[in-house]
py3Dmol code that shows the C-alpha trace and the ligand (Angstrom):
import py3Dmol

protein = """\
ATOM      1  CA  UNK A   1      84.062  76.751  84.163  1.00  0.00           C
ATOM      2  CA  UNK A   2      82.681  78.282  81.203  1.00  0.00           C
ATOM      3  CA  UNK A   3      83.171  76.701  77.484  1.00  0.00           C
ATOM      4  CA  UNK A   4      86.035  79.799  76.991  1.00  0.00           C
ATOM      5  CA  UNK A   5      87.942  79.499  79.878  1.00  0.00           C
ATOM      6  CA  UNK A   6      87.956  75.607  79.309  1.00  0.00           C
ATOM      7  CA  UNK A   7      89.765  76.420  76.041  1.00  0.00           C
ATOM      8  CA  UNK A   8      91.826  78.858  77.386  1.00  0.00           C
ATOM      9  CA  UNK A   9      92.748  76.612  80.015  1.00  0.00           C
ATOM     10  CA  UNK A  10      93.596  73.931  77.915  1.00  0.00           C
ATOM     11  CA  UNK A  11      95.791  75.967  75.935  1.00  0.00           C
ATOM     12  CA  UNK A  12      97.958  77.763  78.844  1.00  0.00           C
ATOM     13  CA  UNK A  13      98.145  73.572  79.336  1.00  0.00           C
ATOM     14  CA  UNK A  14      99.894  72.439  76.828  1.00  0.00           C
ATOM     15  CA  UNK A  15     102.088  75.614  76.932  1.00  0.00           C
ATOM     16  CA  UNK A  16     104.000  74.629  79.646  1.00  0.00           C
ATOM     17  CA  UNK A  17     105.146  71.450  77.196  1.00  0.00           C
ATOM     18  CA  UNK A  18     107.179  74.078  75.264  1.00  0.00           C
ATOM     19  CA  UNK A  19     108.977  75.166  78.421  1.00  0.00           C
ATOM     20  CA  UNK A  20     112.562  73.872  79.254  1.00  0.00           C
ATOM     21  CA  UNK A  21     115.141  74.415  82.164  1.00  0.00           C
ATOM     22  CA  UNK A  22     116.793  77.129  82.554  1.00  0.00           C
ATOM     23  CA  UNK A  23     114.983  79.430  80.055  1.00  0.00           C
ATOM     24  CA  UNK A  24     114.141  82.966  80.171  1.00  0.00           C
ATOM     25  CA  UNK A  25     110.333  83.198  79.702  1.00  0.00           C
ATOM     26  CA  UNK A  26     108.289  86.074  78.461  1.00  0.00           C
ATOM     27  CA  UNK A  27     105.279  86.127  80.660  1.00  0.00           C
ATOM     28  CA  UNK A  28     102.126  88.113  78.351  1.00  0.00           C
ATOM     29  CA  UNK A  29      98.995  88.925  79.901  1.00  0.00           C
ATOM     30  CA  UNK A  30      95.461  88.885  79.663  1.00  0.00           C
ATOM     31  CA  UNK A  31      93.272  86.088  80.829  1.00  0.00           C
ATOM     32  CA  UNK A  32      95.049  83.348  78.804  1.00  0.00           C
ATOM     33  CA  UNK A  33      98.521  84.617  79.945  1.00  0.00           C
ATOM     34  CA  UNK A  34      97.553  84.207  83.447  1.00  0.00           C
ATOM     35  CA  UNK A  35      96.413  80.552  83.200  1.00  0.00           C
ATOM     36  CA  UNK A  36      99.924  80.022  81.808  1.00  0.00           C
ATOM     37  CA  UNK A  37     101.766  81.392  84.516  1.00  0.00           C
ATOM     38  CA  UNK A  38      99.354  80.037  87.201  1.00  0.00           C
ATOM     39  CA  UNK A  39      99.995  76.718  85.208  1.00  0.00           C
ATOM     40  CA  UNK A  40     104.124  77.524  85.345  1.00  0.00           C
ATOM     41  CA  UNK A  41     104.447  78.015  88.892  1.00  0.00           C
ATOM     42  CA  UNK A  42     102.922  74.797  89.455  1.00  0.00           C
ATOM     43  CA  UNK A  43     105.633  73.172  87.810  1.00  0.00           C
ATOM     44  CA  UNK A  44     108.301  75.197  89.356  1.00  0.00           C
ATOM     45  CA  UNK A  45     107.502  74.428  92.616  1.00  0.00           C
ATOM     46  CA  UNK A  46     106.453  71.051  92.274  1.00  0.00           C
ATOM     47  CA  UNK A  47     110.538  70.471  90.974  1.00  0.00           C
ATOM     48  CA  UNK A  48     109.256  69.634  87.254  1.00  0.00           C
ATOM     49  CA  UNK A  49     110.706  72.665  85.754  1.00  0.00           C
ATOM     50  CA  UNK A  50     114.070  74.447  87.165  1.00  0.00           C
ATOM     51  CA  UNK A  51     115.779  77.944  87.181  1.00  0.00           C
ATOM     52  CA  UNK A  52     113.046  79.455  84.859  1.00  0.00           C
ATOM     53  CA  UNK A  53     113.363  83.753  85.020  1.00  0.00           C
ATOM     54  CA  UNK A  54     110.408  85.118  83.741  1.00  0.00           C
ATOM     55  CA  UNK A  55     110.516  88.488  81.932  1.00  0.00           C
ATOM     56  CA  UNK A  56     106.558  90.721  82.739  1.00  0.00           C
ATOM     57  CA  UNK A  57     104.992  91.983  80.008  1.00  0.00           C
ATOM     58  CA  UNK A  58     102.500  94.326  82.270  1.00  0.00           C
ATOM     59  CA  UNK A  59     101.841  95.304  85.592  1.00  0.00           C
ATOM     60  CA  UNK A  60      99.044  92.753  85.780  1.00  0.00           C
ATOM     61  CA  UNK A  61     101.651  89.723  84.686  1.00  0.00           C
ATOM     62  CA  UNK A  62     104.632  91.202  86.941  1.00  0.00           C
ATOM     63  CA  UNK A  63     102.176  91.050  90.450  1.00  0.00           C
ATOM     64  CA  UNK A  64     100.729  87.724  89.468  1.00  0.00           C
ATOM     65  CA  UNK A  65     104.262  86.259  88.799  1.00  0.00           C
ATOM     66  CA  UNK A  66     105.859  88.071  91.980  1.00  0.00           C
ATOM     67  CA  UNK A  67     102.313  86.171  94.258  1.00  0.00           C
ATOM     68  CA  UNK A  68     103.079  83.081  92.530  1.00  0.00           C
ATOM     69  CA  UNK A  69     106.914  83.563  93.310  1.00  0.00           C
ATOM     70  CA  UNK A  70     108.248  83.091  90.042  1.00  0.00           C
ATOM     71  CA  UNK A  71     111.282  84.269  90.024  1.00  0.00           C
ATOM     72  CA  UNK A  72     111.159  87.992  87.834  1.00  0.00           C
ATOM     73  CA  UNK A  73     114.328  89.734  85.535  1.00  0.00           C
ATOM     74  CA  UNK A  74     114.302  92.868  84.080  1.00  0.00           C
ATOM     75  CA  UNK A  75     113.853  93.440  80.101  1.00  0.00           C
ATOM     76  CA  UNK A  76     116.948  95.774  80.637  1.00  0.00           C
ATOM     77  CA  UNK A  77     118.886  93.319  81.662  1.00  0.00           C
ATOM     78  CA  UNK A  78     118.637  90.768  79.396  1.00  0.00           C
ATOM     79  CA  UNK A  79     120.511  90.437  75.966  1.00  0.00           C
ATOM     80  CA  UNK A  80     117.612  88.273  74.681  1.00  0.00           C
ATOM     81  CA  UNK A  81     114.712  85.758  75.774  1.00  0.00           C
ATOM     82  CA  UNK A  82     114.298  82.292  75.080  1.00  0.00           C
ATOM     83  CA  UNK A  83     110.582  81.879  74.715  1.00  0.00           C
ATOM     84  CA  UNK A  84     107.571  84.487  74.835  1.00  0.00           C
ATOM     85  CA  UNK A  85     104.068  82.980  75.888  1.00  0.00           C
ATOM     86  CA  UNK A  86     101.048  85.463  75.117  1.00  0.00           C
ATOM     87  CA  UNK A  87      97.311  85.680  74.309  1.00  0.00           C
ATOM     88  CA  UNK A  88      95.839  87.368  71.315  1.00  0.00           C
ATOM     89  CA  UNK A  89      92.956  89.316  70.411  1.00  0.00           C
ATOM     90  CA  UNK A  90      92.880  88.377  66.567  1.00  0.00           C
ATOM     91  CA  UNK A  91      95.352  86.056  64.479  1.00  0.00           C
ATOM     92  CA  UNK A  92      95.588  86.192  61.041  1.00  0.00           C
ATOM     93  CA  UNK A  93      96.061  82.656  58.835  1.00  0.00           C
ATOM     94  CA  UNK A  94      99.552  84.074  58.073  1.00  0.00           C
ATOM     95  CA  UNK A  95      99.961  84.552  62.133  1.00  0.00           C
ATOM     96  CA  UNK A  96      99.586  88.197  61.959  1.00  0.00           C
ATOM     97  CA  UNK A  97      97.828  89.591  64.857  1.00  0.00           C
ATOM     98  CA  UNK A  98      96.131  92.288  66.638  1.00  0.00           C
ATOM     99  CA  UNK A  99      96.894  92.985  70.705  1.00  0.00           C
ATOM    100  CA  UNK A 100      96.530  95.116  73.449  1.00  0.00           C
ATOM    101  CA  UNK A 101      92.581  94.402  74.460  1.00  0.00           C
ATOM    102  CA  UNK A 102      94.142  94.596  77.703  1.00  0.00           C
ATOM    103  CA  UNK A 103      96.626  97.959  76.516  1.00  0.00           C
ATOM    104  CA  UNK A 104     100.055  96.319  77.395  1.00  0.00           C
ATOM    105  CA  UNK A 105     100.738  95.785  73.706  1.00  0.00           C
ATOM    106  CA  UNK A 106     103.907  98.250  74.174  1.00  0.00           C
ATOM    107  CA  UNK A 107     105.984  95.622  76.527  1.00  0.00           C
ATOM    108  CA  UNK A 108     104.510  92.450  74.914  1.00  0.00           C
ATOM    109  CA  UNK A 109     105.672  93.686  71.677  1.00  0.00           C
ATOM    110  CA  UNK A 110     109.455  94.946  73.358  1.00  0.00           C
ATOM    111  CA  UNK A 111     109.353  90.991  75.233  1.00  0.00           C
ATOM    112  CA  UNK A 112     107.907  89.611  71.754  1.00  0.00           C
ATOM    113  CA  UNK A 113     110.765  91.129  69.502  1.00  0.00           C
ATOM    114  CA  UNK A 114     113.392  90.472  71.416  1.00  0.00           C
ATOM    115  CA  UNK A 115     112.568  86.419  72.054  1.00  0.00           C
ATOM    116  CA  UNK A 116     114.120  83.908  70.218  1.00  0.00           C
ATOM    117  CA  UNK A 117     110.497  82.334  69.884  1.00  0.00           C
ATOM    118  CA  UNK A 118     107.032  83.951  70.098  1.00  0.00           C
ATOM    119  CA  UNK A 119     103.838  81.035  71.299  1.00  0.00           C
ATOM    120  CA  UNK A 120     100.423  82.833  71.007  1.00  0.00           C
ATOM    121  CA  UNK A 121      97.918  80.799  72.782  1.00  0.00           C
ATOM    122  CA  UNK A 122      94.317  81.371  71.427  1.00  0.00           C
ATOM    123  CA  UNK A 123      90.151  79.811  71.959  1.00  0.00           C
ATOM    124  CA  UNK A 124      88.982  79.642  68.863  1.00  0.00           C
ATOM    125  CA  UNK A 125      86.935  82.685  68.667  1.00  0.00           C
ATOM    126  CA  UNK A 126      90.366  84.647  68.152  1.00  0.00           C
ATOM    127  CA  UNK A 127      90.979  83.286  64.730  1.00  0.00           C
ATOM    128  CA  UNK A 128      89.802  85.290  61.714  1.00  0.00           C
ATOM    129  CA  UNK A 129      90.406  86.052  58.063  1.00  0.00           C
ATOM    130  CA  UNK A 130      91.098  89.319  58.465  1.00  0.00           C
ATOM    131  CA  UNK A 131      91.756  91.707  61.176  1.00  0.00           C
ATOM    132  CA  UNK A 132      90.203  94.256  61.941  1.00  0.00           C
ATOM    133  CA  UNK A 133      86.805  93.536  60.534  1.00  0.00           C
ATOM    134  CA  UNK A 134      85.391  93.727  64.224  1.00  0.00           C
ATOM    135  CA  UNK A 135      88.012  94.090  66.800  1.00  0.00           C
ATOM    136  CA  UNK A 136      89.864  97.510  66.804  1.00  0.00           C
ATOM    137  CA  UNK A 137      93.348  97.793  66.521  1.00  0.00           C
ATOM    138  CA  UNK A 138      94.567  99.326  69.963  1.00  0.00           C
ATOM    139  CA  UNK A 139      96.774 102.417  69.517  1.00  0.00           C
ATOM    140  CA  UNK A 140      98.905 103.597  72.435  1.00  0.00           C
ATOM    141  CA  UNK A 141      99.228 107.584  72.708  1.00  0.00           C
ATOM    142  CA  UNK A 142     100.861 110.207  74.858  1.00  0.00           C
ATOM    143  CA  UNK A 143      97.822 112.154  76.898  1.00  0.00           C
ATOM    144  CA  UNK A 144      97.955 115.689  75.032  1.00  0.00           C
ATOM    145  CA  UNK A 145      98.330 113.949  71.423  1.00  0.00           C
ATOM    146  CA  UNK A 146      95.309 111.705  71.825  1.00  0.00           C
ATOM    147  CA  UNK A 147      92.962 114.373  69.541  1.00  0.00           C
ATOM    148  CA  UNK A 148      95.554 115.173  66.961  1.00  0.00           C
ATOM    149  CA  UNK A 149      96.469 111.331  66.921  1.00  0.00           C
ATOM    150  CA  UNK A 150      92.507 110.762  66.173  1.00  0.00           C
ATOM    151  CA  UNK A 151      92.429 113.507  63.053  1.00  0.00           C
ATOM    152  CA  UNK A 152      95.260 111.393  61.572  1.00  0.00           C
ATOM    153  CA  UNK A 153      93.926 108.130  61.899  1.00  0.00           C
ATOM    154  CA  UNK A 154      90.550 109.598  60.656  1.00  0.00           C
ATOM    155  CA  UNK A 155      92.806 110.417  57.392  1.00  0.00           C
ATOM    156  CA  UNK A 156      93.632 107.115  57.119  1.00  0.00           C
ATOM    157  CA  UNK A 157      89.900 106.588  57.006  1.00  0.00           C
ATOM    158  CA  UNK A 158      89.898 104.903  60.502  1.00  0.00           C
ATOM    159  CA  UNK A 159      87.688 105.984  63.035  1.00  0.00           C
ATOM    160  CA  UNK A 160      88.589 105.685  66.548  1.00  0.00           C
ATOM    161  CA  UNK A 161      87.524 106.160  70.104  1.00  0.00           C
ATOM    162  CA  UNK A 162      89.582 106.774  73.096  1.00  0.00           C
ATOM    163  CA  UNK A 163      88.955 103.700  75.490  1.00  0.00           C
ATOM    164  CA  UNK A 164      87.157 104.437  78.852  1.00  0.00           C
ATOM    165  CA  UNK A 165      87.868 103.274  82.228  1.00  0.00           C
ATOM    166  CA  UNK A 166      85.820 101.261  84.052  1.00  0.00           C
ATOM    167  CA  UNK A 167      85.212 101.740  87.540  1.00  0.00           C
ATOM    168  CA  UNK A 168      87.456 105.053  86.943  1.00  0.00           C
ATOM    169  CA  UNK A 169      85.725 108.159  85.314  1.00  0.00           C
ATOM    170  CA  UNK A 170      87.545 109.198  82.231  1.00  0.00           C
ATOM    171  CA  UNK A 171      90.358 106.820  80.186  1.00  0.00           C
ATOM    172  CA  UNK A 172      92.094 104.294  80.792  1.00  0.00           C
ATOM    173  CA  UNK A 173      95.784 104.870  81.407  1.00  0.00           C
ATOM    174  CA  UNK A 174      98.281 102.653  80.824  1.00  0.00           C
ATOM    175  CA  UNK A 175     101.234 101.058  82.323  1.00  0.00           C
ATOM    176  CA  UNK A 176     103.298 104.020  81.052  1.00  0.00           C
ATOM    177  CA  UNK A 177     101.064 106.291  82.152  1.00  0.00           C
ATOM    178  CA  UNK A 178      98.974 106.832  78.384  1.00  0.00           C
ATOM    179  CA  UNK A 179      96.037 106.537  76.731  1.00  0.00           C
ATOM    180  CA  UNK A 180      94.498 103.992  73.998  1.00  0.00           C
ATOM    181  CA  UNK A 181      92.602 104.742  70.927  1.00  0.00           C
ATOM    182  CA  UNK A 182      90.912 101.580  69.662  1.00  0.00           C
ATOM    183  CA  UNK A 183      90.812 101.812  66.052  1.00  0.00           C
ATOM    184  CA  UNK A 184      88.691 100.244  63.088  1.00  0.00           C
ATOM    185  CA  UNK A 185      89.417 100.747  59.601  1.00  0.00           C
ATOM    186  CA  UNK A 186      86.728 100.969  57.175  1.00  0.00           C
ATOM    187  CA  UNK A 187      87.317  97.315  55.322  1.00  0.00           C
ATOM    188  CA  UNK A 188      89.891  96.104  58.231  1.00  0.00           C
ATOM    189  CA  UNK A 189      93.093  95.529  57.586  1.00  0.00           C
ATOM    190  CA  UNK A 190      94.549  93.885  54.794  1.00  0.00           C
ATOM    191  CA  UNK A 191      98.040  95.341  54.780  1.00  0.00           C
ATOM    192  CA  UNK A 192      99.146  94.694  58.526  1.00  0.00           C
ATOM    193  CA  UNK A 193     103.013  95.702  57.604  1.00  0.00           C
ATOM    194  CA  UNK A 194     101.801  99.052  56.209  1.00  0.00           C
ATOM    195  CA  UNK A 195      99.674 100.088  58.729  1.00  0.00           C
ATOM    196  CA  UNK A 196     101.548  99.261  61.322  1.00  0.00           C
ATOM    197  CA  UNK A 197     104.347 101.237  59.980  1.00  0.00           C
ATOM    198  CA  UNK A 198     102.079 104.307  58.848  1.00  0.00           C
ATOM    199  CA  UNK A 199     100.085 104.217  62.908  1.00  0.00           C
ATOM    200  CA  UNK A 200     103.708 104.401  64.292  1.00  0.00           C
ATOM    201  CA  UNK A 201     104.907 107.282  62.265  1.00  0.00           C
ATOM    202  CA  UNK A 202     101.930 109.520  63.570  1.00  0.00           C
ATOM    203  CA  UNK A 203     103.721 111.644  66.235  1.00  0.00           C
ATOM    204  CA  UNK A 204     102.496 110.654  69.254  1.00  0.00           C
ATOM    205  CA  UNK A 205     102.216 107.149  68.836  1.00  0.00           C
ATOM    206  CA  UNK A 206     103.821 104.840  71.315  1.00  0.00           C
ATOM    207  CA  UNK A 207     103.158 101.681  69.248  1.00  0.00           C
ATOM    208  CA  UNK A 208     100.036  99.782  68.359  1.00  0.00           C
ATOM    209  CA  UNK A 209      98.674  96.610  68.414  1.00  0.00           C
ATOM    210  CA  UNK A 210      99.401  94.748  64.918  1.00  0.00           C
ATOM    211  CA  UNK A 211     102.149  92.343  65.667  1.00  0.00           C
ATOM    212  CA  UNK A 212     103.741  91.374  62.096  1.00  0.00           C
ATOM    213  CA  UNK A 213     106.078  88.469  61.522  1.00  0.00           C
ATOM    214  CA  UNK A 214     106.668  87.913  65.238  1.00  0.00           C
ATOM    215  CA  UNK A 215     104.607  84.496  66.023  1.00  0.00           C
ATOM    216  CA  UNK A 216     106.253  81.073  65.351  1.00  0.00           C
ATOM    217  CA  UNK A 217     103.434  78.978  66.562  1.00  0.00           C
ATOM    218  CA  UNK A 218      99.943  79.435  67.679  1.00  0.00           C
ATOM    219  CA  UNK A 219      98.431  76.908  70.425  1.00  0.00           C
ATOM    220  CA  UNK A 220      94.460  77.093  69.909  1.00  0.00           C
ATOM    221  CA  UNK A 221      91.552  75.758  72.214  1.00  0.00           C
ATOM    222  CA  UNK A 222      88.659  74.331  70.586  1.00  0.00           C
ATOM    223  CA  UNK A 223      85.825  72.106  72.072  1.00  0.00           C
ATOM    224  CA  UNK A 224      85.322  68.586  70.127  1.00  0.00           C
ATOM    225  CA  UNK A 225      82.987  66.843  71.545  1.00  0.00           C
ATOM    226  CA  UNK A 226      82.054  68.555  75.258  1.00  0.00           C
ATOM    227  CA  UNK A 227      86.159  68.279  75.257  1.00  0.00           C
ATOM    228  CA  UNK A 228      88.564  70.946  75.339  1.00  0.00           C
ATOM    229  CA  UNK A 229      91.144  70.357  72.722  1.00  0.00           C
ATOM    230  CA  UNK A 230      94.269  71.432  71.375  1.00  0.00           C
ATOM    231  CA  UNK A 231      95.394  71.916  67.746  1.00  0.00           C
ATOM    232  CA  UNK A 232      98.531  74.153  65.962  1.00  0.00           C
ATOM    233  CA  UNK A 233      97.582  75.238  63.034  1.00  0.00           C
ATOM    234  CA  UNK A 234     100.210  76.154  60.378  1.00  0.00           C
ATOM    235  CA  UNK A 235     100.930  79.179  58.873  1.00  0.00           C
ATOM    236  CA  UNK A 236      99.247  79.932  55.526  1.00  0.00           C
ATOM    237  CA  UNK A 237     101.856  81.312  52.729  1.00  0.00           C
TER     238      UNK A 237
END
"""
ligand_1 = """\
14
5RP
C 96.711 92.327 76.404
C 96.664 91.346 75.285
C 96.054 90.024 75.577
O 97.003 89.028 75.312
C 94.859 89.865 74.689
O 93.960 90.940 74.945
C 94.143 88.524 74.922
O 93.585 88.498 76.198
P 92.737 87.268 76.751
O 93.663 86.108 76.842
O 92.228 87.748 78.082
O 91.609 87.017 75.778
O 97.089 91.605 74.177
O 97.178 93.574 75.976
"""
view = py3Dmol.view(width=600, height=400)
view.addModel(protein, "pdb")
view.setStyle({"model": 0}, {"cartoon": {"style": "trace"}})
view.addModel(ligand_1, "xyz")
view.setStyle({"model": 1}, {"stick": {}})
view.zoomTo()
view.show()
């Protein structure tokens, strides 16, 4: 196992610590995600944890949890979730943070809001000063808005590209059937709250990637020592 996936491993880990009976969990994705919910079905059906509902955040978590037979509930139907577990791309020391490297940002940000409690679970590489300095800010798009979408951002003085497919010619397409613009601002972003608000009100927008003021506690892998480790840093301000 490579030196990242050890510290993503060890994160998804000591997850499963925060995880009682008889919550509703929302499952994020991504490659950190998926540890966790590998890691959660163990303990379901070894008896350790009991009548845990999980709520997907993507395609890619909803198949993984319905092979591992976790037992799956509609965002519709619930009135609110007890815990969200998800990756990040970038966190912010004030626990702001950017996310959709995998474009599923739209439901983990729905799941994210509406849980009591969001746990991001992070290697080390994912913490920065400020985002936005080198990962771009993933914007979500219906299909026909994607150039007009672009000329506004480039107001903004961001430039953008629309994200390609691999294995697929053209762009990817998302869960909801749209299109990504990964975006970098000239000196990154310093104003999360602003921007967020300002990408959103571009019509067109689905949502984007800055989550602000949603993350209660962030779970990061480090290696000490040819040892994965955990630590939880607090929030600055
Ligand atoms: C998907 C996400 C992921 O949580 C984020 O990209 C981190 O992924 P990974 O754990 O594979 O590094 O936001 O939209």
């Amino acid at each position: 196992m490579d030196t990242q996936t050890q510290m993503k491993q060890v994160v998804a880990d000591a997850a499963i610590k925060e995880v009682k009976n008889d919550m509703i969990l929302g499952l994020g994705s991504g490659s950190t995600a998926a540890l966790m919910i590998k890691r959660l079905a163990n303990e379901i059906h070894s008896g350790k944890l009991k009548n845990i509902k999980g709520v997907a955040t993507s395609f890619q978590s909803e198949v993984l949890a319905l092979e591992l037979d976790i037992q799956l509930i509609d965002l519709a139907s619930v009135s609110e979730i007890d815990l969200a577990i998800d990756g990040a791309d970038e966190v912010d020391p004030e626990f702001q943070l950017i996310k959709g490297g995998g474009a599923c940002h739209v439901r983990e940000k729905l799941v994210a809001s509406k849980a009591n409690q969001l746990l991001i679970l992070v290697d080390e590489t994912k913490l920065v000063q400020n985002l936005n300095q080198s990962f771009p800010l993933p914007v979500e798009v219906l299909p026909n808005a994607w150039k007009h979408v672009q000329d506004m951002i480039s107001e903004m003085n961001g430039s953008s590209n629309l994200r390609m497919a691999t294995k697929k010619a053209g762009p990817v397409v998302t869960d909801q059937g749209n299109l990504i613009l990964d975006v970098l601002f000239n000196d990154g972003i310093h104003n999360p709250k602003d921007i967020e608000m300002c990408i959103n009100n571009i019509p067109g927008v689905l949502e984007n990637g800055l989550f602000v003021d949603l993350t209660d506690k962030v779970l990061v892998g480090k290696i000490e020592n040819d040892i994965p480790v955990v630590y939880s840093p607090s929030k600055a301000g």
